[in-house]
C-alpha positions as CSV (number, residue, x, y, z in Angstrom):
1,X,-26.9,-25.1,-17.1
2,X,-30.0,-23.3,-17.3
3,X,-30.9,-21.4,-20.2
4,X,-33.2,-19.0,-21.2
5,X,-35.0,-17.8,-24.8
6,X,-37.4,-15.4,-26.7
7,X,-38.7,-18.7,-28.7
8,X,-37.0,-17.1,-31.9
9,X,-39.5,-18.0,-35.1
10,X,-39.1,-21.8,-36.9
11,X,-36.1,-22.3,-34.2
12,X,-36.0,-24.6,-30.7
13,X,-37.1,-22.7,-27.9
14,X,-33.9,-22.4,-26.1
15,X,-30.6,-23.2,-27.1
16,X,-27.8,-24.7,-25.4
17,X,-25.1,-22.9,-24.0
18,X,-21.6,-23.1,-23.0
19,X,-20.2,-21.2,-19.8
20,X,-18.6,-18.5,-21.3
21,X,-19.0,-15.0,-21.6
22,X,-17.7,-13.6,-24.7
23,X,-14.1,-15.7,-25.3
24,X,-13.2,-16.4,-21.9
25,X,-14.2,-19.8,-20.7
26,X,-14.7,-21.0,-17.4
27,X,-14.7,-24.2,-16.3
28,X,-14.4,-25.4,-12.4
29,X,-15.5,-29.0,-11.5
30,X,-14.2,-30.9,-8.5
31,X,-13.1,-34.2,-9.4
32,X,-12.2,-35.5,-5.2
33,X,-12.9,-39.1,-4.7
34,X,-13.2,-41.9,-7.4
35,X,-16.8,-43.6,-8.6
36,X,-16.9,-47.1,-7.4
37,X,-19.3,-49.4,-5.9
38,X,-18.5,-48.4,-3.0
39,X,-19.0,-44.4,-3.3
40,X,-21.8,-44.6,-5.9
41,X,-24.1,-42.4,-5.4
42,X,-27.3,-44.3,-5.9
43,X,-29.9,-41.4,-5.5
44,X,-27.8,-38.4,-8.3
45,X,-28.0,-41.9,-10.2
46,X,-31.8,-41.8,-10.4
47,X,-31.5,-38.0,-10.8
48,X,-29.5,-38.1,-13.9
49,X,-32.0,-41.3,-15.1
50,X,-34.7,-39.0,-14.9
51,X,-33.4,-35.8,-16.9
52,X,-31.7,-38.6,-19.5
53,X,-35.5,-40.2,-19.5
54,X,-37.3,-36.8,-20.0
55,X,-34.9,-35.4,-22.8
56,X,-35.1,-38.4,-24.9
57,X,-38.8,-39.5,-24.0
58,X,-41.5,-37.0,-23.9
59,X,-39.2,-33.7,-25.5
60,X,-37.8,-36.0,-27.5
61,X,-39.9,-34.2,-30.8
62,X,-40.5,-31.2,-29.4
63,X,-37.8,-29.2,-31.2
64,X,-39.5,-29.9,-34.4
65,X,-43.1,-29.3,-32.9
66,X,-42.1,-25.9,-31.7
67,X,-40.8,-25.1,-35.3
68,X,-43.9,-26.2,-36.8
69,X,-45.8,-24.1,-34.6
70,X,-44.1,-20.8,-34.6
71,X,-44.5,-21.4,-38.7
72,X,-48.2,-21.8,-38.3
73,X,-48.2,-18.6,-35.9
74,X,-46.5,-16.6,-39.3
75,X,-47.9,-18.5,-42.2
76,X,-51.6,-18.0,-40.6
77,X,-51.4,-14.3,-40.7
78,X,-52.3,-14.5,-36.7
79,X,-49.0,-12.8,-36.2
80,X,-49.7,-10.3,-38.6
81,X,-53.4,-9.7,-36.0
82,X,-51.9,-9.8,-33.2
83,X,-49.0,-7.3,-33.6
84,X,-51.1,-4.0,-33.0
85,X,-52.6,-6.0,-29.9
86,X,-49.0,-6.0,-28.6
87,X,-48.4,-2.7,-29.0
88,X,-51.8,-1.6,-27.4
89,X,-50.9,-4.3,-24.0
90,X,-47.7,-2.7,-23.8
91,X,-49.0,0.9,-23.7
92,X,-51.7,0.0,-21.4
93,X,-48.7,-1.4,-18.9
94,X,-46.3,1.6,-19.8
95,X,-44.0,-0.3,-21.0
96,X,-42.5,1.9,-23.5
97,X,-39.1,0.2,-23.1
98,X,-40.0,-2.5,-24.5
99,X,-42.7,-0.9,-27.4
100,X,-39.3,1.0,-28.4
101,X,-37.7,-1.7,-28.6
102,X,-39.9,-3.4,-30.7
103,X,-40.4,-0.4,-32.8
104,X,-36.7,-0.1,-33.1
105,X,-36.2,-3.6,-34.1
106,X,-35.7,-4.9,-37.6
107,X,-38.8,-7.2,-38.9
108,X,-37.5,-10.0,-38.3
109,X,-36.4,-9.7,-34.9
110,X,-40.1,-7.6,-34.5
111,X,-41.6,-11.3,-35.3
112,X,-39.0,-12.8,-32.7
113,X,-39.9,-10.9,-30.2
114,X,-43.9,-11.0,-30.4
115,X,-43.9,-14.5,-31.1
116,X,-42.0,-14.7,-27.9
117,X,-44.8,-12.7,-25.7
118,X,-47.4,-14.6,-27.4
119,X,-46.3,-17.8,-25.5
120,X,-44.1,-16.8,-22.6
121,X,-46.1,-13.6,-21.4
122,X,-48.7,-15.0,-19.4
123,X,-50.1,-11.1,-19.0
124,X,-50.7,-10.7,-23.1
125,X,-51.9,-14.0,-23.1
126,X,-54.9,-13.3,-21.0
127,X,-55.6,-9.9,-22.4
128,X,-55.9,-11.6,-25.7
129,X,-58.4,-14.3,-24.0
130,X,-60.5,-11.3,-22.8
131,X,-60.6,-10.0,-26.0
132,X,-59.8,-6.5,-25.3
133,X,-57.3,-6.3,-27.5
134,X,-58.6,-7.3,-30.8
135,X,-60.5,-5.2,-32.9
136,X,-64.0,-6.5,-33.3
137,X,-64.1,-7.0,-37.1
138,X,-60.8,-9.0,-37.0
139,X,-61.5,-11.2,-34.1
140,X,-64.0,-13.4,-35.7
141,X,-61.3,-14.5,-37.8
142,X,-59.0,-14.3,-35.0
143,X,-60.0,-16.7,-32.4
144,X,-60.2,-20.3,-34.4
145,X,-56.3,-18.9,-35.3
146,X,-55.6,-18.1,-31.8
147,X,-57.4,-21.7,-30.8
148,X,-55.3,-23.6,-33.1
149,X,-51.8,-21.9,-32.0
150,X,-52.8,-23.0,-28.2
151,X,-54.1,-26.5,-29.1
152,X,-50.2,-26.4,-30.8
153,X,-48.3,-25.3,-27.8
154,X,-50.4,-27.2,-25.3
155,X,-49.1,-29.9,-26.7
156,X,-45.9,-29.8,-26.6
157,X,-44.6,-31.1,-23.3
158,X,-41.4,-28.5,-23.0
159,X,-43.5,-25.5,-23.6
160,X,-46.3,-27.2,-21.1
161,X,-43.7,-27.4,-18.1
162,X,-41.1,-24.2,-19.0
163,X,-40.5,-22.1,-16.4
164,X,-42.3,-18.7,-17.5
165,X,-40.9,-15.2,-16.1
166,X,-44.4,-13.5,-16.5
167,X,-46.4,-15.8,-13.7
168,X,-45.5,-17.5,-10.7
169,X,-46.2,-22.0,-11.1
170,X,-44.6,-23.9,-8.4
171,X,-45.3,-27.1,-11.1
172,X,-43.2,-25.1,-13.5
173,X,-39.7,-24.0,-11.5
174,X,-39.6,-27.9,-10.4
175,X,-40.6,-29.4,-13.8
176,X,-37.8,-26.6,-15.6
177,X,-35.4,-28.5,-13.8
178,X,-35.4,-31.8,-15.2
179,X,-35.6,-30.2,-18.9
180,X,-33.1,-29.5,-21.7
181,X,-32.4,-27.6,-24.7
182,X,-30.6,-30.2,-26.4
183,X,-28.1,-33.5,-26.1
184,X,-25.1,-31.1,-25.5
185,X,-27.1,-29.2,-22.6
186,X,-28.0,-32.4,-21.1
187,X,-24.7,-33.6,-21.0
188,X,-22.8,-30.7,-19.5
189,X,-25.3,-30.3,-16.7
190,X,-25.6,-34.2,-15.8
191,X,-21.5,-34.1,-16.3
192,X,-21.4,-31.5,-13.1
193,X,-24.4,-33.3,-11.4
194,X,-22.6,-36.7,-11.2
195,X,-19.4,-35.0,-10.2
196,X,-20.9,-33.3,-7.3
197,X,-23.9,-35.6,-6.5
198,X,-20.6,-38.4,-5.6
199,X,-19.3,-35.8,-3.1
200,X,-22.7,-34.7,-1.7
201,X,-24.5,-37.5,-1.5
202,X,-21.4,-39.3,-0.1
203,X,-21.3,-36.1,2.9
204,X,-25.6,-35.6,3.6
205,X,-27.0,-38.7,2.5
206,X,-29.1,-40.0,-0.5
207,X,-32.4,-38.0,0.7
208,X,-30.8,-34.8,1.5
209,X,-28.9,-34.6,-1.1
210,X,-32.2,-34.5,-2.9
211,X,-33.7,-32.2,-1.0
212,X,-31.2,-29.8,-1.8
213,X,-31.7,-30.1,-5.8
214,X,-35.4,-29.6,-5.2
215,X,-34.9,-26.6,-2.7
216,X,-32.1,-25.4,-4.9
217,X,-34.1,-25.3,-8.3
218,X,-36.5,-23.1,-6.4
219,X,-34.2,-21.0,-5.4
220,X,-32.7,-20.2,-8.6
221,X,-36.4,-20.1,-10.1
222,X,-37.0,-17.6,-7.9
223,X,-33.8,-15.6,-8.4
224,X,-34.8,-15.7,-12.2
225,X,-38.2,-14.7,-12.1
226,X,-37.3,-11.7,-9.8
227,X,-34.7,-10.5,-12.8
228,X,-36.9,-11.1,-15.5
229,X,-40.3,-10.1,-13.3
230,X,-42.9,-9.5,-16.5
231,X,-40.5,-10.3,-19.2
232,X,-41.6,-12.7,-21.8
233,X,-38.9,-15.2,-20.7
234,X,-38.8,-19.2,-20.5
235,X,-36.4,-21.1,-19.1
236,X,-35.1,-24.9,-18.6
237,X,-32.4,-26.6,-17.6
238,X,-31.3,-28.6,-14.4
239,X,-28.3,-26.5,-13.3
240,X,-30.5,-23.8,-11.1
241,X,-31.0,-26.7,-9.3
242,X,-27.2,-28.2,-9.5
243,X,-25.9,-24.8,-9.1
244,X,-27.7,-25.7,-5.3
245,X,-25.8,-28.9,-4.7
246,X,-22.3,-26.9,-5.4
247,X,-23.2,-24.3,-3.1
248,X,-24.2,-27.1,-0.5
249,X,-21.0,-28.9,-1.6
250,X,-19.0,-25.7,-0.8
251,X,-20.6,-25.0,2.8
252,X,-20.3,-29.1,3.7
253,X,-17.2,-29.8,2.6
254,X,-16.5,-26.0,4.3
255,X,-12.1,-26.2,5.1
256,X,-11.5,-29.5,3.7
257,X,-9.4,-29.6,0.9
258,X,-10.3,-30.9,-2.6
259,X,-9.0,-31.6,-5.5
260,X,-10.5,-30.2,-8.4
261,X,-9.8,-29.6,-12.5
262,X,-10.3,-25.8,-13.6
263,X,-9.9,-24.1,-16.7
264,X,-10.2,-20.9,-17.4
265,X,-9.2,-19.7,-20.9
266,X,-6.2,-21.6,-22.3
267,X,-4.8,-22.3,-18.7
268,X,-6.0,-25.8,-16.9
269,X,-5.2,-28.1,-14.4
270,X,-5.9,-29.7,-11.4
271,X,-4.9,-28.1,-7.9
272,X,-6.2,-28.7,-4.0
273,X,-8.4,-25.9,-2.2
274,X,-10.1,-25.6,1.2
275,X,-13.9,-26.5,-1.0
276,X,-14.7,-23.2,0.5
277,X,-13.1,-21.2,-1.4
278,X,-15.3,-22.4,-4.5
279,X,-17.9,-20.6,-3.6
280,X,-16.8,-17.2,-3.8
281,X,-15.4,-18.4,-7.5
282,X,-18.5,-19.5,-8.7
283,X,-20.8,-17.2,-7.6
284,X,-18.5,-13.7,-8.1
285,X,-18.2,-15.9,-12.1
286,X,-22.3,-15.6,-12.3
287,X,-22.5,-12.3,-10.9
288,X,-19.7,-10.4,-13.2
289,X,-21.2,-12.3,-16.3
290,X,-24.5,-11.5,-15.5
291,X,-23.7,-7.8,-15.6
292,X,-21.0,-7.8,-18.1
293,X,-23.2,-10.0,-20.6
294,X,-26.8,-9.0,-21.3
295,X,-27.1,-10.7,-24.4
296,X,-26.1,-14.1,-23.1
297,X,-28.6,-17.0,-23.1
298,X,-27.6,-18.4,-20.0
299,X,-29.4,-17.8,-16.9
300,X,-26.7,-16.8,-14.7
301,X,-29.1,-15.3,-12.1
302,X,-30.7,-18.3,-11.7
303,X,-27.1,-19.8,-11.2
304,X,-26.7,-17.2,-8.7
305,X,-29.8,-17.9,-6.9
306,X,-29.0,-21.4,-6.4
307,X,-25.9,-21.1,-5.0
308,X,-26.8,-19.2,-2.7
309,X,-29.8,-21.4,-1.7
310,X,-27.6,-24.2,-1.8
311,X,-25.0,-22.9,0.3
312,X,-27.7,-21.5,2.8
313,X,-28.7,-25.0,3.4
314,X,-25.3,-27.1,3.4
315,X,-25.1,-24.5,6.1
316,X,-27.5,-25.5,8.4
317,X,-26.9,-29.1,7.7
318,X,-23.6,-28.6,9.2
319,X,-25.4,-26.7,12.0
320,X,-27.4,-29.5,13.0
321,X,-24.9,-32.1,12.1
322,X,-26.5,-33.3,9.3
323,X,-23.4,-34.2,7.5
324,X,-21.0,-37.7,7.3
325,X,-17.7,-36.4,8.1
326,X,-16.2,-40.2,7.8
327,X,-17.1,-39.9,4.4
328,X,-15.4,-36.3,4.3
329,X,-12.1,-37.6,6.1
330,X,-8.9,-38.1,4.1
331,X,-8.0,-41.9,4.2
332,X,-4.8,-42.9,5.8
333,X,-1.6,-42.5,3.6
334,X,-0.3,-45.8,3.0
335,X,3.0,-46.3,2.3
336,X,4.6,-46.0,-1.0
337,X,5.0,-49.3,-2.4
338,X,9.2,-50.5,-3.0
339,X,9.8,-51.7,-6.0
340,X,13.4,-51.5,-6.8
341,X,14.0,-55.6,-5.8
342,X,11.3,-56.5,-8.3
343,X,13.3,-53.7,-11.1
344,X,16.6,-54.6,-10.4
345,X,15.0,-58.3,-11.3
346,X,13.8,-57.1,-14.5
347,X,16.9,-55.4,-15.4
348,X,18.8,-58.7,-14.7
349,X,16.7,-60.4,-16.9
350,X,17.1,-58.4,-20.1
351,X,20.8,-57.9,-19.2
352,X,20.8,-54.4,-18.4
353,X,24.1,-55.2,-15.5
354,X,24.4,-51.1,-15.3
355,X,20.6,-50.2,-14.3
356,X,20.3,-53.2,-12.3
357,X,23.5,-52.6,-10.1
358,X,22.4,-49.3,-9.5
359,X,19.5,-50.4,-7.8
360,X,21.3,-53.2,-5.6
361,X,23.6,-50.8,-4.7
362,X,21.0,-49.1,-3.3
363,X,18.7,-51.4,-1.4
364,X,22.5,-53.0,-0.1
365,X,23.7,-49.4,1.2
366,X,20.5,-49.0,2.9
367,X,19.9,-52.5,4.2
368,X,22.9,-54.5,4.3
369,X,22.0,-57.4,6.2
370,X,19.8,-58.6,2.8
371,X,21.0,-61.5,1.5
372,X,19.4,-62.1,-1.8
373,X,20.6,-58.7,-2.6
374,X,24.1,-59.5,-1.8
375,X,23.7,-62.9,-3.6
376,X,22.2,-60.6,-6.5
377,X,25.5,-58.3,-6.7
378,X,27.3,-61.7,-6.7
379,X,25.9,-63.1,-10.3
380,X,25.8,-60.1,-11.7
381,X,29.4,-59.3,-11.1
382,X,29.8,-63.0,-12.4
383,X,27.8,-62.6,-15.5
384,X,29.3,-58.9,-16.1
385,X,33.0,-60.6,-16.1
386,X,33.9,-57.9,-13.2
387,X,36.3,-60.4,-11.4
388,X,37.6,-57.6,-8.4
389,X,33.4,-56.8,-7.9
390,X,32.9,-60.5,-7.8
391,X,35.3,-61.3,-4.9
392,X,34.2,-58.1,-2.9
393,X,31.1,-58.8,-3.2
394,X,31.4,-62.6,-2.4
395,X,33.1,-61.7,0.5
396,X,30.5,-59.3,2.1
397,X,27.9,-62.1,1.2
398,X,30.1,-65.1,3.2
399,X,30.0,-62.4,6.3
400,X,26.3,-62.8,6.1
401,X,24.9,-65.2,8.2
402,X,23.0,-68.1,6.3
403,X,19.1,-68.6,7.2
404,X,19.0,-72.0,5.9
405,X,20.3,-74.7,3.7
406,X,19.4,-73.4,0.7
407,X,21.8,-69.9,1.6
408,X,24.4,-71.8,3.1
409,X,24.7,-73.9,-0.3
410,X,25.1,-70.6,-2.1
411,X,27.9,-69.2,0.1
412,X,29.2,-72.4,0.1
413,X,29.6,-72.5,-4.1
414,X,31.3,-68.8,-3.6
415,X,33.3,-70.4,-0.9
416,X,35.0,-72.3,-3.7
417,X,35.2,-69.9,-6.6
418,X,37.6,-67.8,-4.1
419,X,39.5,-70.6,-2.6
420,X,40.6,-71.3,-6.2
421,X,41.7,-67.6,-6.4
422,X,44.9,-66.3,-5.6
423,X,43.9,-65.3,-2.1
424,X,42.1,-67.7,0.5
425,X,39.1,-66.9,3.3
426,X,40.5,-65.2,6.4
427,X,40.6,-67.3,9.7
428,X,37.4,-65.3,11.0
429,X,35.4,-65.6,8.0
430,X,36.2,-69.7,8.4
431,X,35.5,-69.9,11.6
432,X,32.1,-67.9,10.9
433,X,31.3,-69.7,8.2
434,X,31.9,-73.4,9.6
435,X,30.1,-72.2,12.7
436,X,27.0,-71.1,11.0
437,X,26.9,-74.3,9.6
438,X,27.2,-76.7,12.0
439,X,24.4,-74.7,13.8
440,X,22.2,-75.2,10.9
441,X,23.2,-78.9,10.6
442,X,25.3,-78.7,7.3
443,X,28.1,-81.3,8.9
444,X,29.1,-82.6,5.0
445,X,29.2,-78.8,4.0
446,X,31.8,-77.9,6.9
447,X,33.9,-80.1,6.6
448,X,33.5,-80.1,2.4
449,X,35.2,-76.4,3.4
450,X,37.4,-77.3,6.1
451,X,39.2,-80.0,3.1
452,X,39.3,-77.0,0.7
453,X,41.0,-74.6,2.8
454,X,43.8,-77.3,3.9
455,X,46.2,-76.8,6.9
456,X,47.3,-73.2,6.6
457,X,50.1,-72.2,9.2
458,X,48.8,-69.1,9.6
459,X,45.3,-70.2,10.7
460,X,46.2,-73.8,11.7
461,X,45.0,-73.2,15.3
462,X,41.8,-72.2,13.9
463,X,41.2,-74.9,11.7
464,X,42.1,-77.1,14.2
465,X,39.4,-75.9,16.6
466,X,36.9,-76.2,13.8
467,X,38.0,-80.1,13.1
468,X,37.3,-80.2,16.7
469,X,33.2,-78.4,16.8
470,X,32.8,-80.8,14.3
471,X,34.0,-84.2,15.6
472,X,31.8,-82.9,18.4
473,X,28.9,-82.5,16.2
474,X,29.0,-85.7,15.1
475,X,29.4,-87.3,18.9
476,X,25.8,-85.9,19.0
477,X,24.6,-88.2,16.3
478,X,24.0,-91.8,17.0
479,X,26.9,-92.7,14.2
480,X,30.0,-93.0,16.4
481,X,32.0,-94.1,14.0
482,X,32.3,-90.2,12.0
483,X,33.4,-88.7,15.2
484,X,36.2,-91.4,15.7
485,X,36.6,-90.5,11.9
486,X,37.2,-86.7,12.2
487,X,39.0,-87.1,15.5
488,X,41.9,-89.6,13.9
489,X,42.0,-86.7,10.9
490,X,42.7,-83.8,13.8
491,X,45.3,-86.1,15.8
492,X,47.0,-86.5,12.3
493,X,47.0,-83.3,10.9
494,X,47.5,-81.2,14.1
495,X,49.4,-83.1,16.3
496,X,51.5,-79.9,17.5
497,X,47.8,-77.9,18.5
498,X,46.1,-78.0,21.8
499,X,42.7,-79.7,20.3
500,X,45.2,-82.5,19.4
501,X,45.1,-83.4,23.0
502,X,41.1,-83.5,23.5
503,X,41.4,-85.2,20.4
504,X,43.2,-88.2,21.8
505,X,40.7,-88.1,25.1
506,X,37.8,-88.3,23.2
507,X,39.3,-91.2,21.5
508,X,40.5,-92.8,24.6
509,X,37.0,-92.8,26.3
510,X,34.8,-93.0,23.5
């Protein structure tokens, strides 16, 4: 955020500051679309290299310099010269606001406030350079002080590039914006620029997008140095300019919705808006606190003006069609992902026969042609000891029909736990059974089943016809001698049925 100061004696310049005013806190940042490879946005990358560069490169000892110097600018006595020049340039511009208030002031904040105007008011400055001001007896004594306390500032790199509220320096408003008070400052500004260069950059392009930050630190210079016009004021900080990129994040994005993390007081969380509707949040935020709060150090004017520079411009790159509105578009919903099979697995594994049947039941009810589900229900019913479940469920999993070998083995093992029971298969579920077989090949296996059921006099027509498809499954292998085999076995075990007769014709012209 940018921040502004009155270069208080032996302190830092500026200080950091949060984006509060008074106890309420405010915090609004839209958190859309993940960082990856893919989305990263290579150009807010090299923005947030630079301010990272510049705050822990050429400020990196500037704190202490500024200290030092505002020190020398007390300990000298030149503050003590220089005083009743204030008070004489601030009569001369009728500015008795301000002489009241430094004749109102205690001392120390009398020595805040001059040593503020001797380096941020570029209008004192130079009326001290002409001379004017200083008495002629004092400023032979004056000017190697004053010479010193300039060489000092000028070389300090933060006080070289602030932006100053008393003159107008292109060079300054964009050099402001790639400097900070402190580590704190830096990363709460680069924390928003990263956040919203991703969804910027992603929507106008690498070049645009810094177009805007340079376009929108401009405009919130601007907006601060027509609220502090002639005020000894400095200023730094990159959020002017990344107050622009959320105003041209607001006006691009425009209807879509968002999803973004706010937290105001003690209430947070994250909700979905149309993006426009951020704009009206953040910029009525800067407005009420830049009335309700004089005393703040944060520059919510400049905030202010970048916004609205911002938005002004993600405006008419909508306009011309400046925008990526692929980028912008909500990927297709996939579906949600079913993982109850791959659960109810786990459950069976660490034995939990309650959770897991919950789930088969489930995935049966709603798809009951599944066999490994049925098959499922079967072992755990088995394992549980839950005999009645066991044969109900055995006997909706022989209805199924068998996909291969491997299925037709499992009914096939059921198939003989319930023919040991006290109740046998029906004569459909047999004749389904054998059939499927047979088509799949299992000869052995049907006629394994055919020798467990035994001739039943309720269903010995059945089984007859099923000793029958068999013998006639064999006669289309080149091993005669099985069909003669299970033809011999239906002549002798069901003399009485109709197949008994096809039986003895196959035989007869075999």
């Amino acid at each position: 955020m940018l921040t502004r100061g009155d270069l208080r004696v032996a302190r830092a310049i500026v200080e950091a500051s949060a984006w509060t005013t008074g106890d309420v806190d405010v915090f609004i940042l839209p958190l859309h679309k993940p960082l990856t490879w893919a989305t990263w946005p290579w150009m807010t990358t090299l923005l947030v290299l630079l301010n990272v560069i510049v705050f822990f490169g050429p400020q990196s000892g500037d704190r202490q310099a500024i200290a030092q110097a505002q020190a020398y600018y007390l300990r000298s006595g030149l503050a003590e010269q220089e005083l009743p020049a204030y008070r004489r340039y601030l009569a001369d511009q009728h500015r008795g606001d301000v002489l009241q208030e430094l004749d109102a002031a205690s001392e120390e904040e009398r020595w805040t406030q001059l040593a503020g105007a001797a380096f941020a008011d570029s209008g004192f400055r130079r009326s001290l350079a002409g001379g004017a001001l200083i008495d002629e007896q004092m400023r032979e004594r004056w000017q190697p002080l004053r010479a010193e306390y300039d060489r000092r500032l000028d070389g300090i790199f933060t006080l070289r590039h602030l932006q100053l509220s008393s003159e107008w320096s292109a060079r300054r408003v964009l050099a402001a914006a790639f400097l900070h008070a402190d580590a704190m400052h830096l990363f709460g500004n680069m924390l928003f620029l990263v956040a919203l260069g991703l969804l910027l950059e992603g929507a106008i392009g690498p070049w645009r997008l810094l177009g805007v930050y340079v376009v929108g630190a401009f405009g919130s210079g601007a907006a601060s140095l027509w609220w502090h016009h002639n005020e000894a004021v400095a200023a730094l900080g990159a959020s002017g300019a990344i107050a622009g990129l959320m105003g041209a994040f607001c006006a691009v994005w425009g209807r879509q919705p968002v999803r973004f993390f706010y937290w105001i007081g003690v209430v947070f969380d994250y909700v979905r808006a149309p993006a426009i509707w951020l704009l009206p949040l953040w910029l009525g935020w800067e407005i009420f606190s830049l009335v309700s709060d004089e005393d703040s150090r944060v520059a919510f004017e400049a905030h202010a003006g970048g916004l609205v520079t911002g938005a002004l411009l993600g405006g008419l790159l909508v306009w011309w069609r400046q925008t990526r509105p692929e980028f912008m578009r909500e990927p297709a919903q996939s579906a949600p992902v079913d993982d109850r099979w791959e659960r109810a697995q786990r459950h069976l594994g660490r034995m939990e026969n309650t959770e897991a049947e919950s789930l088969l039941a489930t995935l049966a009810a709603e798809q009951p042609g599944r066999f490994d589900v049925a098959l499922a229900r079967c072992r755990l019913a088995r394992n549980a000891g839950q005999r009645d479940a066991l044969r109900r469920h055995a006997l909706g999993l022989l209805a199924l029909a068998a996909a291969d070998a491997s299925q037709a083995q499992a009914q096939w093992a059921l198939a003989r736990e319930l023919l040991h029971g006290e109740a046998g298969l029906s004569s459909e579920l047999l004749a389904g059974l054998v059939g499927q077989w047979l088509s799949l090949g299992l000869l052995k296996e049907a006629e394994a089943l055919l020798e467990q059921v035994g001739r039943r006099a309720d269903a010995a027509e059945t089984t007859a016809q099923l000793w029958l498809r068999l013998a006639l499954a064999h006669g289309a292998l080149p091993d005669g001698a099985q069909q003669r085999r299970v033809l011999e076995r239906l002549l002798a075990d069901y003399a009485d049925q109709p197949q008994a007769a096809k039986a003895r014709f196959l035989l007869d012209n075999g």
